[in-house]
C-alpha positions in Angstrom: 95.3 88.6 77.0 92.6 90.5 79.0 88.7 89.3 78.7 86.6 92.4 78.1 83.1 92.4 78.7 80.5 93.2 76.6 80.0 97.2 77.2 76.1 96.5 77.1 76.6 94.5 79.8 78.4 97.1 82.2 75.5 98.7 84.4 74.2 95.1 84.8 77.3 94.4 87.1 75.8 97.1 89.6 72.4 95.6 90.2 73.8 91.6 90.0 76.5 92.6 93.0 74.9 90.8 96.3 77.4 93.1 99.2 79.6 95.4 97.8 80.8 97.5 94.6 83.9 99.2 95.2 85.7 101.5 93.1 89.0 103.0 93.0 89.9 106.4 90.0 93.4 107.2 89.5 93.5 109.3 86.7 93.7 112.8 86.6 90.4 112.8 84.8 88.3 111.2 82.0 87.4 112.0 78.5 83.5 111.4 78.8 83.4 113.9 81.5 85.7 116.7 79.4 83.2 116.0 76.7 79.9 116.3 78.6 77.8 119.2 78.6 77.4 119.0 82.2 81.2 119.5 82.6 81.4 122.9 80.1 78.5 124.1 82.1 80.1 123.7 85.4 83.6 125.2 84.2 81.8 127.9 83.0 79.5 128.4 86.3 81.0 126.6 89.1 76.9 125.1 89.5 75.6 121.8 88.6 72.0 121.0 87.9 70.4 118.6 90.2 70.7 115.4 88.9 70.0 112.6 91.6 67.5 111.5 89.5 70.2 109.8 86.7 69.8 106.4 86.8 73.3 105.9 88.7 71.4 107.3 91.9 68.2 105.6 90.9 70.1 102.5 91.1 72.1 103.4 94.4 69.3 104.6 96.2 68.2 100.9 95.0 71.0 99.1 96.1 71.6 100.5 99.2 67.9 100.2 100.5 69.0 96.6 100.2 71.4 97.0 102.6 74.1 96.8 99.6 77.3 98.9 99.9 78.8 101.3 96.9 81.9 102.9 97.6 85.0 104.6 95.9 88.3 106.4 96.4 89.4 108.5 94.6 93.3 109.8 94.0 93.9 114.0 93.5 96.9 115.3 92.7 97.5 118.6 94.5 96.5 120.6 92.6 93.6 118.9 92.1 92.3 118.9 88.0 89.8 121.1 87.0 88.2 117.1 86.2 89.2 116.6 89.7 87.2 119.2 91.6 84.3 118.9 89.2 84.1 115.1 90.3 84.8 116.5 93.6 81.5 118.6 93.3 79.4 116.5 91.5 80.4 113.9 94.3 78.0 115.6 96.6 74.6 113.8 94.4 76.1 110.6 94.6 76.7 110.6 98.2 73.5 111.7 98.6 71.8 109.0 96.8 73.8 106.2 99.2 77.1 105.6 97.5 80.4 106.4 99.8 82.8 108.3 97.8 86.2 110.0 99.9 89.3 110.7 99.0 93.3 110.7 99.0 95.8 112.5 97.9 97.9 110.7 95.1 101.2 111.7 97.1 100.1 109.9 99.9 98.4 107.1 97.8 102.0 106.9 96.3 103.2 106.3 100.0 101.1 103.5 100.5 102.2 102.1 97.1 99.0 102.2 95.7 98.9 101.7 91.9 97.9 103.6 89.1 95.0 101.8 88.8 91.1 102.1 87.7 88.9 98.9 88.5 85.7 98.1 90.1 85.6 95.4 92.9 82.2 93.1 93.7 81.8 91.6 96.5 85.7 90.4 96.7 85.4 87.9 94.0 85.2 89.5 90.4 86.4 93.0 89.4 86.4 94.4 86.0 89.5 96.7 85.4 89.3 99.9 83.2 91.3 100.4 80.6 92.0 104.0 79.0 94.2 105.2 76.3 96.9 108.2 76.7 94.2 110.7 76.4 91.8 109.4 79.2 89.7 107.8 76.6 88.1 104.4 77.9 88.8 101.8 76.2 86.6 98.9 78.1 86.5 97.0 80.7 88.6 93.6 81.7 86.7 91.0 83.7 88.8 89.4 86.5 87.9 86.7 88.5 91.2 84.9 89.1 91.7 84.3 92.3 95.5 85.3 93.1 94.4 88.9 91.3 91.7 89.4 93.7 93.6 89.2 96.4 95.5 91.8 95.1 92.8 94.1 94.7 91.1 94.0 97.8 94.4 94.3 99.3 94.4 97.8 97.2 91.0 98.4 98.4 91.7 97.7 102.0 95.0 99.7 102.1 92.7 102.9 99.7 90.0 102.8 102.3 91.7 102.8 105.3 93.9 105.9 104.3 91.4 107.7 102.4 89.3 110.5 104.3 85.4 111.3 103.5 84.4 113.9 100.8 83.1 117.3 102.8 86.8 116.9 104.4 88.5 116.7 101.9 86.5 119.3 99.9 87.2 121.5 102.8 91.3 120.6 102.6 90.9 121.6 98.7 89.3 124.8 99.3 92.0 125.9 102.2 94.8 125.3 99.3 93.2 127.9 96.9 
């Protein structure tokens, strides 16, 4: 039976982590973001405001200053979502701020036999695993610290990364398929 956290507890794990947070999204998108104002506005505009003052950047600005790594992949289909290319756009602030967020196709993610999978990874020891309903709505957040399961991930991680290409490329790829 999973261990979920406490939800209050959640943004905690981003300023306790002493090396790295890493990240990898697999969905096709997310609920919060279909439901946020911020996501209407940019379907509807294309634009998003300027936002690197949300405390997400506050904090990676903080974390990286340290000398502290935040990074994700994330998987598009091809076509990307409409959730993918907003997260694709709004990708742009965050790597601004300090966090490294790039990119791989899920065909090719597929090849590699990476999983469907949504989880955070700190510093190779604990990971907390995402769990979302049928409709992209989360449903928390599993801690993981078994050892074995780890392994596992940052094998994920390792073969994500090293396949995975930077953001501005692969917003570039996106725009020469429209």
């Amino acid at each position: 039976m999973p261990q979920f956290i406490n939800d209050n507890t959640f943004g905690s794990y981003f300023e306790t982590f002493q090396h790295t947070a890493w990240r990898l999204e697999s969905r096709r998108g997310y609920n919060s973001d279909r439901a946020s104002e911020k996501y209407r506005r940019w379907l509807e505009t294309g634009e998003l405001p300027d936002d690197s003052d949300r405390p997400w950047c506050v904090n990676v600005r903080a974390q990286t200053a340290q000398g502290k790594r935040i990074e994700r992949v994330r998987l598009a289909y091809d076509p990307p979502t409409p959730e993918q290319r907003y997260l694709l756009a709004a990708a742009a602030t965050n790597n601004a701020a300090g966090e490294d967020i790039r990119y791989l196709w899920r065909a090719d993610a597929d090849k590699h036999g990476l999983p469907a999978l949504d989880f955070w990874l700190f510093d190779s020891r604990y990971a907390l695993v995402l769990h979302f309903d049928t409709v992209d709505d989360y449903l928390g957040a599993e801690l993981v610290d078994d050892p074995a399961r780890i392994v596992q991930l940052c094998q994920i991680r390792d073969a994500a990364w090293h396949h995975a290409i930077r953001r501005d490329e692969f917003a570039q790829q996106v725009a020469s398929r429209v």
